[in-house]
Biotite code that builds the C-alpha atoms (Angstrom):
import biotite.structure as struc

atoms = struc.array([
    struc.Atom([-3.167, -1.381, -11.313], chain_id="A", res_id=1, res_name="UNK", atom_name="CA", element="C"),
    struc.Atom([-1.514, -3.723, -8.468], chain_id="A", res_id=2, res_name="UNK", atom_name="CA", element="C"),
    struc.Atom([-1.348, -7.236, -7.541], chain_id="A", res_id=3, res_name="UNK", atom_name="CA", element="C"),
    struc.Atom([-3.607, -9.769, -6.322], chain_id="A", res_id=4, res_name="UNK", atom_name="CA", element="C"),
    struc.Atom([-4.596, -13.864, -6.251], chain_id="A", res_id=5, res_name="UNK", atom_name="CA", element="C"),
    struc.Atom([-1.495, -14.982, -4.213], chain_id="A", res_id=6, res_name="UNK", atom_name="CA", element="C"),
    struc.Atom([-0.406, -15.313, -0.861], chain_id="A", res_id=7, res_name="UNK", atom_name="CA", element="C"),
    struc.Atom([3.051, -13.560, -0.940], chain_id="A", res_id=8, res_name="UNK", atom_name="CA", element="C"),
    struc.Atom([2.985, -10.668, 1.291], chain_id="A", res_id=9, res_name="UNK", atom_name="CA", element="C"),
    struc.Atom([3.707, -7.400, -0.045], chain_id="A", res_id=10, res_name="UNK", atom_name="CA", element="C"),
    struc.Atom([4.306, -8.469, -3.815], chain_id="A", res_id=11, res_name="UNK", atom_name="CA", element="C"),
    struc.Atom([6.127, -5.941, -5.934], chain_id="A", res_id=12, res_name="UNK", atom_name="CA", element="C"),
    struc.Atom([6.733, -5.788, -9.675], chain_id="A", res_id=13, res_name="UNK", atom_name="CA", element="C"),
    struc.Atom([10.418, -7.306, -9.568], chain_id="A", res_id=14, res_name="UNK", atom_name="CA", element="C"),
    struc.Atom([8.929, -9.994, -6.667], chain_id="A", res_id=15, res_name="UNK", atom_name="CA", element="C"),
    struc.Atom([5.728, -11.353, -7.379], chain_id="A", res_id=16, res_name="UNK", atom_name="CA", element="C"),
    struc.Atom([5.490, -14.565, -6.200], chain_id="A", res_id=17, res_name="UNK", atom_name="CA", element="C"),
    struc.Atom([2.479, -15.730, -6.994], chain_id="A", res_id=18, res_name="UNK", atom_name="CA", element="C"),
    struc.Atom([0.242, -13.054, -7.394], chain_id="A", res_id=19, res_name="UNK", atom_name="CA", element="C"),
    struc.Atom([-0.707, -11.618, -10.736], chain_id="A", res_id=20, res_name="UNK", atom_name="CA", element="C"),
    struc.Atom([-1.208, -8.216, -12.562], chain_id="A", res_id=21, res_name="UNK", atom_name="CA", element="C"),
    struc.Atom([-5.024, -6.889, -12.445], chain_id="A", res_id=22, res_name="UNK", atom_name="CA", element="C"),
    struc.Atom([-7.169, -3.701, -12.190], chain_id="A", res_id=23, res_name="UNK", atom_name="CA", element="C"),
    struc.Atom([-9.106, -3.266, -8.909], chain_id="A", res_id=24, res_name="UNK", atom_name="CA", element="C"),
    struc.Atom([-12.925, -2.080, -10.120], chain_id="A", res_id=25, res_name="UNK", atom_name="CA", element="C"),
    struc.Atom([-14.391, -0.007, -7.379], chain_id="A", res_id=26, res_name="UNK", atom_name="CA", element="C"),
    struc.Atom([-18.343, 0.123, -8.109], chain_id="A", res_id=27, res_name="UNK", atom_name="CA", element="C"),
    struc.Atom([-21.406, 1.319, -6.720], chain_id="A", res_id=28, res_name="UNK", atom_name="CA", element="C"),
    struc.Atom([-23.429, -1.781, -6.273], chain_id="A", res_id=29, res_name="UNK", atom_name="CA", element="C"),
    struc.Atom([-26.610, 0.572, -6.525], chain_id="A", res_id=30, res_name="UNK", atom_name="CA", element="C"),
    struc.Atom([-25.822, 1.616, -10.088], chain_id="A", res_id=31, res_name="UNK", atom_name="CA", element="C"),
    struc.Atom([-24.462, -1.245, -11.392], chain_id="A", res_id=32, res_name="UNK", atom_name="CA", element="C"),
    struc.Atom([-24.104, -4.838, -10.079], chain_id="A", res_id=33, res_name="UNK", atom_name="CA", element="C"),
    struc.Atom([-21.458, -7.459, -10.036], chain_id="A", res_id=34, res_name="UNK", atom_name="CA", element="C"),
    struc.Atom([-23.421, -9.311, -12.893], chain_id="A", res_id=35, res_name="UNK", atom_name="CA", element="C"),
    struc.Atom([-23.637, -6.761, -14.996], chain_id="A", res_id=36, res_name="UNK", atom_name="CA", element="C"),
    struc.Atom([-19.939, -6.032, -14.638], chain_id="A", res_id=37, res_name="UNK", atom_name="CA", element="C"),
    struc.Atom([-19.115, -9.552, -15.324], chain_id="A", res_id=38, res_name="UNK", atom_name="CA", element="C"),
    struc.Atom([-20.994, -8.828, -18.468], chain_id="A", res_id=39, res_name="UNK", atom_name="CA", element="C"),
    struc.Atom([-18.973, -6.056, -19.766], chain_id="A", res_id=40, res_name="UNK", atom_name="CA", element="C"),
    struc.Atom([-15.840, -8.049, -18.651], chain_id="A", res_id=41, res_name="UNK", atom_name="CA", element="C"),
    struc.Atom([-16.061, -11.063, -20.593], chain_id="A", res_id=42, res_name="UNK", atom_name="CA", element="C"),
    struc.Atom([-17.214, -8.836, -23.819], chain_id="A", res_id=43, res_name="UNK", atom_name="CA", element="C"),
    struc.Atom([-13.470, -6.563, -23.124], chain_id="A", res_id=44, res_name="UNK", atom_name="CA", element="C"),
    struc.Atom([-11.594, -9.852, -22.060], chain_id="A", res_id=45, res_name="UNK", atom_name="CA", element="C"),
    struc.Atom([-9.730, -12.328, -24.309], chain_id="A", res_id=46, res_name="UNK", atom_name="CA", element="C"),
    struc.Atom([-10.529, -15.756, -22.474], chain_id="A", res_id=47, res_name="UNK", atom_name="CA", element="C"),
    struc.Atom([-9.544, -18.402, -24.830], chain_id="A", res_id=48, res_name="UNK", atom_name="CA", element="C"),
    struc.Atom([-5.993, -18.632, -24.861], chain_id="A", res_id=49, res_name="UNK", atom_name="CA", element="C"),
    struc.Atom([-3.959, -19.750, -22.026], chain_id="A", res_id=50, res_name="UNK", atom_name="CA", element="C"),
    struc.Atom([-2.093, -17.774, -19.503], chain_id="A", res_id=51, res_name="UNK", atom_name="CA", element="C"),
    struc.Atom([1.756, -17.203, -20.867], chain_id="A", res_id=52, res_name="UNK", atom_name="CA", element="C"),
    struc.Atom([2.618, -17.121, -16.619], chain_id="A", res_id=53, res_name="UNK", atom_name="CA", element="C"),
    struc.Atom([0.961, -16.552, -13.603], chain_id="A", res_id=54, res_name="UNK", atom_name="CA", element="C"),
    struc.Atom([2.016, -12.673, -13.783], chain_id="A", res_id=55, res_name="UNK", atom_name="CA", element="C"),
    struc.Atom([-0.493, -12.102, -16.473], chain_id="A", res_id=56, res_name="UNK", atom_name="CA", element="C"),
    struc.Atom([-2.742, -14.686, -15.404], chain_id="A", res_id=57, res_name="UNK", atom_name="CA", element="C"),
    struc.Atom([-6.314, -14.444, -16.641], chain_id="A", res_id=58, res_name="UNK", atom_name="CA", element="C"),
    struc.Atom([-8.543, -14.324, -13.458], chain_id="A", res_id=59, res_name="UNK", atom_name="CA", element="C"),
    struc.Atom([-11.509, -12.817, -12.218], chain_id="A", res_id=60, res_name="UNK", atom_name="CA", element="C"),
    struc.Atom([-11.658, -12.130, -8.499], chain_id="A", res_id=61, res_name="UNK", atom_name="CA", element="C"),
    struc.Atom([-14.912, -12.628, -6.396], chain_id="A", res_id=62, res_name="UNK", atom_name="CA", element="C"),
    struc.Atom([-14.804, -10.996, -2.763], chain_id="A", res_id=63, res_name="UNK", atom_name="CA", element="C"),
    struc.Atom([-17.569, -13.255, -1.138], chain_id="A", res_id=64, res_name="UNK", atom_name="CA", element="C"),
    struc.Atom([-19.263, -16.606, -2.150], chain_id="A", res_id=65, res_name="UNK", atom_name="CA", element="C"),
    struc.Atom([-22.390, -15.047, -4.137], chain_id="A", res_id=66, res_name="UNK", atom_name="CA", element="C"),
    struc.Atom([-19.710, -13.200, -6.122], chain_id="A", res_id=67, res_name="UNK", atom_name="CA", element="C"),
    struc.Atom([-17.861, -16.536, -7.000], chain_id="A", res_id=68, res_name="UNK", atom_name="CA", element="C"),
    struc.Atom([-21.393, -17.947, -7.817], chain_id="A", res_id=69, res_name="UNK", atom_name="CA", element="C"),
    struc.Atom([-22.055, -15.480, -10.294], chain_id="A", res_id=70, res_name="UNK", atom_name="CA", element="C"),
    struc.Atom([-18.713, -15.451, -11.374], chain_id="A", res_id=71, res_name="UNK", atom_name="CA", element="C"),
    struc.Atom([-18.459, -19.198, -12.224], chain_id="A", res_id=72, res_name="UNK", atom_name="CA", element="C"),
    struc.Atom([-22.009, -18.969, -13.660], chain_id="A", res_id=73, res_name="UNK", atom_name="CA", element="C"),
    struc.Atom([-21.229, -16.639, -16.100], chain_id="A", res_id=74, res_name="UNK", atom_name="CA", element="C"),
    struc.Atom([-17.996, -17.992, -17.343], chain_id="A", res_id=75, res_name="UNK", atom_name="CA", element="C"),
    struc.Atom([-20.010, -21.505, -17.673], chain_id="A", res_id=76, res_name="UNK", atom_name="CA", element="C"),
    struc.Atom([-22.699, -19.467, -19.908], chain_id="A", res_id=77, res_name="UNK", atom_name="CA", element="C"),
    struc.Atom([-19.600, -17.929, -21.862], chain_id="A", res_id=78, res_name="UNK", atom_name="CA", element="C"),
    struc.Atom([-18.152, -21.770, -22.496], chain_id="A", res_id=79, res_name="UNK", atom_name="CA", element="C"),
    struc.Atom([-21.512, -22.839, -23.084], chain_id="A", res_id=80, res_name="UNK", atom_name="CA", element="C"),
    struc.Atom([-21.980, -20.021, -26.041], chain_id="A", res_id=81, res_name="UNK", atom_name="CA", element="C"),
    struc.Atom([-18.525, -20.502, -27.706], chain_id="A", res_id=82, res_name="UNK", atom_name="CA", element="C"),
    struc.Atom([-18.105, -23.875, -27.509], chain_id="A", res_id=83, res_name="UNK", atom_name="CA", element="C"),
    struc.Atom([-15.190, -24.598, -25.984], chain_id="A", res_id=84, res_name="UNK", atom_name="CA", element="C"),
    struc.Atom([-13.278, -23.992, -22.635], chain_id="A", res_id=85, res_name="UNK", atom_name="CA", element="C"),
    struc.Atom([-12.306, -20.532, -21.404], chain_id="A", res_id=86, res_name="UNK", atom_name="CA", element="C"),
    struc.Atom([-9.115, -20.436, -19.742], chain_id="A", res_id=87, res_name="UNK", atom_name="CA", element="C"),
    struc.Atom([-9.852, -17.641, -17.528], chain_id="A", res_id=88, res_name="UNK", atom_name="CA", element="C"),
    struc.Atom([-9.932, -18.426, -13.368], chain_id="A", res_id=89, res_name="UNK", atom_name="CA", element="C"),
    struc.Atom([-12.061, -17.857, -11.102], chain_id="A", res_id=90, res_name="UNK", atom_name="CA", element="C"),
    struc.Atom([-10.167, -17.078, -8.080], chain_id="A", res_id=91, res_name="UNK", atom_name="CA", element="C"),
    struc.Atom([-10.784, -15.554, -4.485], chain_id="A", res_id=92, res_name="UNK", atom_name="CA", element="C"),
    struc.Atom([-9.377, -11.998, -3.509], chain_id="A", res_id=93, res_name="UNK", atom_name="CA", element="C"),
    struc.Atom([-7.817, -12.101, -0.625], chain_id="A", res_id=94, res_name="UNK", atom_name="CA", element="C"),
    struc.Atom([-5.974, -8.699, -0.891], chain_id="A", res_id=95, res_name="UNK", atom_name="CA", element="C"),
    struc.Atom([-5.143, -6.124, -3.430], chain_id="A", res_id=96, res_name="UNK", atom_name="CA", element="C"),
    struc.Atom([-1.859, -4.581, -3.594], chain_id="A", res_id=97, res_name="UNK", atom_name="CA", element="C"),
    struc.Atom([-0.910, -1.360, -5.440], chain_id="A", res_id=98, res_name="UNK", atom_name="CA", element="C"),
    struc.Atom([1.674, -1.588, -7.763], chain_id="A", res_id=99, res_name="UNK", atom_name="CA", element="C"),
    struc.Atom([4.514, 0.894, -7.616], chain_id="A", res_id=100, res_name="UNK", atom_name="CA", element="C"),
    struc.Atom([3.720, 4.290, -8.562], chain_id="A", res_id=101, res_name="UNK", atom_name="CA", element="C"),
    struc.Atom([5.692, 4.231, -12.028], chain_id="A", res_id=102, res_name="UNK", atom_name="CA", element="C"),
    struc.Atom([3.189, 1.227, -13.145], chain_id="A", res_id=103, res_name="UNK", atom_name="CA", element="C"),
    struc.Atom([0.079, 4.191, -12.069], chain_id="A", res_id=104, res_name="UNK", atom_name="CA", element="C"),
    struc.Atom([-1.220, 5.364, -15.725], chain_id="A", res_id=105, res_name="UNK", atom_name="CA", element="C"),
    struc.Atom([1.640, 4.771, -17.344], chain_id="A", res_id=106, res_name="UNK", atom_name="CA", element="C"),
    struc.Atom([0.171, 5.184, -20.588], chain_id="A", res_id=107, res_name="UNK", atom_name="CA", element="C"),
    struc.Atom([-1.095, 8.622, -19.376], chain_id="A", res_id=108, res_name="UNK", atom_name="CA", element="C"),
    struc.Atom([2.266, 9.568, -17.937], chain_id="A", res_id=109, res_name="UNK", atom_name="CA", element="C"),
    struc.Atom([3.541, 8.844, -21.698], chain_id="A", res_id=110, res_name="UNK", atom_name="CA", element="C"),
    struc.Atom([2.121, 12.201, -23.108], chain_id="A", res_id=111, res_name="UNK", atom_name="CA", element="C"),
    struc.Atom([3.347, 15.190, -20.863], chain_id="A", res_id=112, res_name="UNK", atom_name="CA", element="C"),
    struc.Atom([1.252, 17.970, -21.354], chain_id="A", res_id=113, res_name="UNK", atom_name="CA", element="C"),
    struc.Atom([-2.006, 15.824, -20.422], chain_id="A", res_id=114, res_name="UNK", atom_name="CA", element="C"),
    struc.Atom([0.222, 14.311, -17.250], chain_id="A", res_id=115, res_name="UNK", atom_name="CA", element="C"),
    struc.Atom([1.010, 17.965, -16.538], chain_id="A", res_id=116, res_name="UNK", atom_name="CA", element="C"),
    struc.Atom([-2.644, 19.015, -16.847], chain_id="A", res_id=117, res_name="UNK", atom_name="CA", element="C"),
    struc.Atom([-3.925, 16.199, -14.851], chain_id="A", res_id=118, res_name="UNK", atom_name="CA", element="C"),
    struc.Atom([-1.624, 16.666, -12.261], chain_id="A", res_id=119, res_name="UNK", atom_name="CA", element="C"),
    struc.Atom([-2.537, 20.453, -11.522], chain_id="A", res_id=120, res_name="UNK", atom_name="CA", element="C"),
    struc.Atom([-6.351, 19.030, -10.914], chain_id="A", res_id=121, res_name="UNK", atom_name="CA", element="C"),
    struc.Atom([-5.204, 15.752, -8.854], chain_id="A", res_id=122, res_name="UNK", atom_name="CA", element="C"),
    struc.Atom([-2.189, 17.129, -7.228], chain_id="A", res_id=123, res_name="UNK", atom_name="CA", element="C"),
    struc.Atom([-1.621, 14.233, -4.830], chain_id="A", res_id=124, res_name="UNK", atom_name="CA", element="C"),
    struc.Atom([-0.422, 10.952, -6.296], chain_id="A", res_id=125, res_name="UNK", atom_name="CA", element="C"),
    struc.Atom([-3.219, 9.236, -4.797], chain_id="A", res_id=126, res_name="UNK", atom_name="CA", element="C"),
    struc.Atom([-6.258, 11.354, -6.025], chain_id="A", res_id=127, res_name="UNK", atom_name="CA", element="C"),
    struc.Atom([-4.265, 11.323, -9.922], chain_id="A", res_id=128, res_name="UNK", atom_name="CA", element="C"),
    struc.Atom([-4.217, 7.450, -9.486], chain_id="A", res_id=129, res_name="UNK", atom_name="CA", element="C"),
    struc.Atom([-8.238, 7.211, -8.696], chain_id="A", res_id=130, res_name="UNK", atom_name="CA", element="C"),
    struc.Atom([-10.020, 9.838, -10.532], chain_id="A", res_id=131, res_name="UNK", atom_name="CA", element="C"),
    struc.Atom([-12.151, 8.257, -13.320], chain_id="A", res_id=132, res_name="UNK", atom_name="CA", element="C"),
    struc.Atom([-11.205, 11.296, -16.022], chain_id="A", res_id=133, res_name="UNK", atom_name="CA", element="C"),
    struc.Atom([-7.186, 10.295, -15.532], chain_id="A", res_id=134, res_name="UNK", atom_name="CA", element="C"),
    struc.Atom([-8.446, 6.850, -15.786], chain_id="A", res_id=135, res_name="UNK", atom_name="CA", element="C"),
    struc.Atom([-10.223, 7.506, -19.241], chain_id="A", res_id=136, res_name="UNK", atom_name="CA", element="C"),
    struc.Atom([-7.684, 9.546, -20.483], chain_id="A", res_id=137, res_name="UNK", atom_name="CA", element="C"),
    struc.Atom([-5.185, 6.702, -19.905], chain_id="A", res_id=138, res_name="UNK", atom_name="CA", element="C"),
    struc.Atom([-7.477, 4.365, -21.434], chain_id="A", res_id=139, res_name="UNK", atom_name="CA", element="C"),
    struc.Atom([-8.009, 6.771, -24.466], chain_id="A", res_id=140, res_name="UNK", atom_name="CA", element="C"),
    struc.Atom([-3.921, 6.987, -24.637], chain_id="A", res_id=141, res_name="UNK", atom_name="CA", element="C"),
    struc.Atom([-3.700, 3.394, -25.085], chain_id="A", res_id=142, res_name="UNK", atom_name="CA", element="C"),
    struc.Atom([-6.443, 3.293, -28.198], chain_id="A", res_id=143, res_name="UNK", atom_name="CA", element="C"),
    struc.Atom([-9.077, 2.106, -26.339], chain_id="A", res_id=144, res_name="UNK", atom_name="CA", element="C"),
    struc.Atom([-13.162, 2.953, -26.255], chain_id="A", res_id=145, res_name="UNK", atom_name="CA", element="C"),
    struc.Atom([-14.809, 3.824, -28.923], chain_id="A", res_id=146, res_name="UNK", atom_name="CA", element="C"),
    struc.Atom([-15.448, 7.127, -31.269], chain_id="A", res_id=147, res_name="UNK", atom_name="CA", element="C"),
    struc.Atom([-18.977, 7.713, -29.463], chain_id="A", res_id=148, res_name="UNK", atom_name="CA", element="C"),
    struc.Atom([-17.824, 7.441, -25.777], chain_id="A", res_id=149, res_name="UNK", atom_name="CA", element="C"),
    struc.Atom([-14.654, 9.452, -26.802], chain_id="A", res_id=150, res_name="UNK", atom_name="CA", element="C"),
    struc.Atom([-16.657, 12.043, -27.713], chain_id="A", res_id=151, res_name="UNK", atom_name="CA", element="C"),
    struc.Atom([-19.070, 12.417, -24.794], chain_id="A", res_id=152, res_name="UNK", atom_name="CA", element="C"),
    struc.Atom([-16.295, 12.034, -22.277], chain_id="A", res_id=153, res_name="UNK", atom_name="CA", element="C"),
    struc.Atom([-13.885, 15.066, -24.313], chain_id="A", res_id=154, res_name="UNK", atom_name="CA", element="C"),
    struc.Atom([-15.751, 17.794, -22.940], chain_id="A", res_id=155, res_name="UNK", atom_name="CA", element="C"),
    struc.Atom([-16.129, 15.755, -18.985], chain_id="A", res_id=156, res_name="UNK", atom_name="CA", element="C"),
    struc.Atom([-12.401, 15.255, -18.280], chain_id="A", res_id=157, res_name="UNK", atom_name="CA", element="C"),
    struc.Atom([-11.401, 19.050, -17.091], chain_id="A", res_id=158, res_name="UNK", atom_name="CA", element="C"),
    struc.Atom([-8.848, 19.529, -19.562], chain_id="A", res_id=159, res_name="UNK", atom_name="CA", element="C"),
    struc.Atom([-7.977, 22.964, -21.216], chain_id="A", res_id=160, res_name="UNK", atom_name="CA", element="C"),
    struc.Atom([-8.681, 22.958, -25.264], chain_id="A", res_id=161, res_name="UNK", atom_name="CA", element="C"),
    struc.Atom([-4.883, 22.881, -25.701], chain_id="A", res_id=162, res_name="UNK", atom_name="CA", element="C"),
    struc.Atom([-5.312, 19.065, -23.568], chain_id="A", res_id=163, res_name="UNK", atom_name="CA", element="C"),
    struc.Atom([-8.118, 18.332, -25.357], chain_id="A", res_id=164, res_name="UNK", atom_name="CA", element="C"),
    struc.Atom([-6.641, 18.720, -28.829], chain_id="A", res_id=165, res_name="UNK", atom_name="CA", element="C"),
    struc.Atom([-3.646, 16.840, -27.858], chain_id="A", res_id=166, res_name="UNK", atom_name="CA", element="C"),
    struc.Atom([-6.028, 13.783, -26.301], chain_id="A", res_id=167, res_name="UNK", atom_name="CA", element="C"),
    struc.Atom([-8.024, 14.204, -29.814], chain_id="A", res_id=168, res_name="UNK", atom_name="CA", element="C"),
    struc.Atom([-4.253, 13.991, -31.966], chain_id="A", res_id=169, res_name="UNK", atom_name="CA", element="C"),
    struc.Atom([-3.199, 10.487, -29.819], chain_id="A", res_id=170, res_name="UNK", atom_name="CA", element="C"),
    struc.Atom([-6.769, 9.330, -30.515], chain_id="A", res_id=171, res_name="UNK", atom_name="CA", element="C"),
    struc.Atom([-7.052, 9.870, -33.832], chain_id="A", res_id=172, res_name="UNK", atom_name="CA", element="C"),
    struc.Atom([-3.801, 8.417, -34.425], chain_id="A", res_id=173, res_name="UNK", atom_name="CA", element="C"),
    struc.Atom([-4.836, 5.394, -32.762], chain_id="A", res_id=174, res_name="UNK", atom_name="CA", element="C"),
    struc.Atom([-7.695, 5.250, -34.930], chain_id="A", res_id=175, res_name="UNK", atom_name="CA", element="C"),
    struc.Atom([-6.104, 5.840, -38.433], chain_id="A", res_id=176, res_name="UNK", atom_name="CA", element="C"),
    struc.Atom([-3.721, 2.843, -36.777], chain_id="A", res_id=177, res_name="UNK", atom_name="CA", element="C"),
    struc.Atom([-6.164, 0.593, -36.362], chain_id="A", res_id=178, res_name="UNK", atom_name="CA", element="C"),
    struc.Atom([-8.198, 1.438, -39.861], chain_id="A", res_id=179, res_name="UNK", atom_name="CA", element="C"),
    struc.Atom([-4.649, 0.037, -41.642], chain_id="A", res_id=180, res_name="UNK", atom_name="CA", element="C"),
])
């Protein structure tokens, strides 16, 4: 989680400026490319409505001028299919900046026993913030992915049974939620 599409130097949470909130995707280009994660974005992304400020601004970010290509390619093939205009942007990256370590996870950080558990495996704040299994496990807090991918990842993230039980409880709450 951190900042990025403005010019402001060193935006924070409380001072923005003219950046906006994103995720920074670090991928290996021989495993999957930028098209295919383009893909998966616009099926996980909600492009139609407009931006409520430029803080939650939707945007894609290209880092070079075949990555804008594909970029603006793709969103035209998304307008193309629904019929109308997606308000997402297309917009260089011209740096990435953090956000402050209370904004790291968050939803993770909620439920203390998996923060706790997490924490012994990725004791410094910067492996915790980068490790894919705290990154699922956040996602997982927050209901997302689905009953399939839940269930291969369970065994994958390193957690004890008591963690695992606990992830399975917020999950399954999350599901019984949504089935309301």
């Amino acid at each position: 989680m951190g900042y990025a599409g403005g010019r402001r130097p060193d935006p924070t949470y409380r001072h923005i400026g003219d950046h906006t909130e994103t995720v920074q995707v670090d991928y290996d280009p021989k495993r999957i490319t930028y098209g295919q994660l383009l893909d998966f974005f616009w099926k996980s992304h909600t492009p139609n409505s407009p931006s409520r400020s430029g803080q939650y601004m939707r945007a894609v970010f290209y880092h070079d001028e075949n990555q804008r290509g594909q970029a603006e390619a793709s969103k035209a093939a998304l307008e193309k299919e629904l019929g109308r205009s997606v308000h997402t942007r297309v917009v260089p990256l011209h740096s990435f900046t953090m956000a402050e370590d209370y904004h790291q996870k968050y939803l993770l950080k909620q439920q203390h026993r998996l923060k706790a558990e997490m924490s012994r495996i990725y004791p410094s704040h910067r492996d915790f913030v980068d490790s894919t299994a705290v990154g699922r496990i956040n996602g997982y807090a927050g209901g997302n992915g689905s009953k399939e991918h839940f269930e291969r990842d369970i065994e994958r993230l390193g957690l004890s049974d008591a963690g695992k039980q606990a992830l399975r409880n917020i999950v399954e709450r999350q599901w019984d939620y949504e089935r309301q």
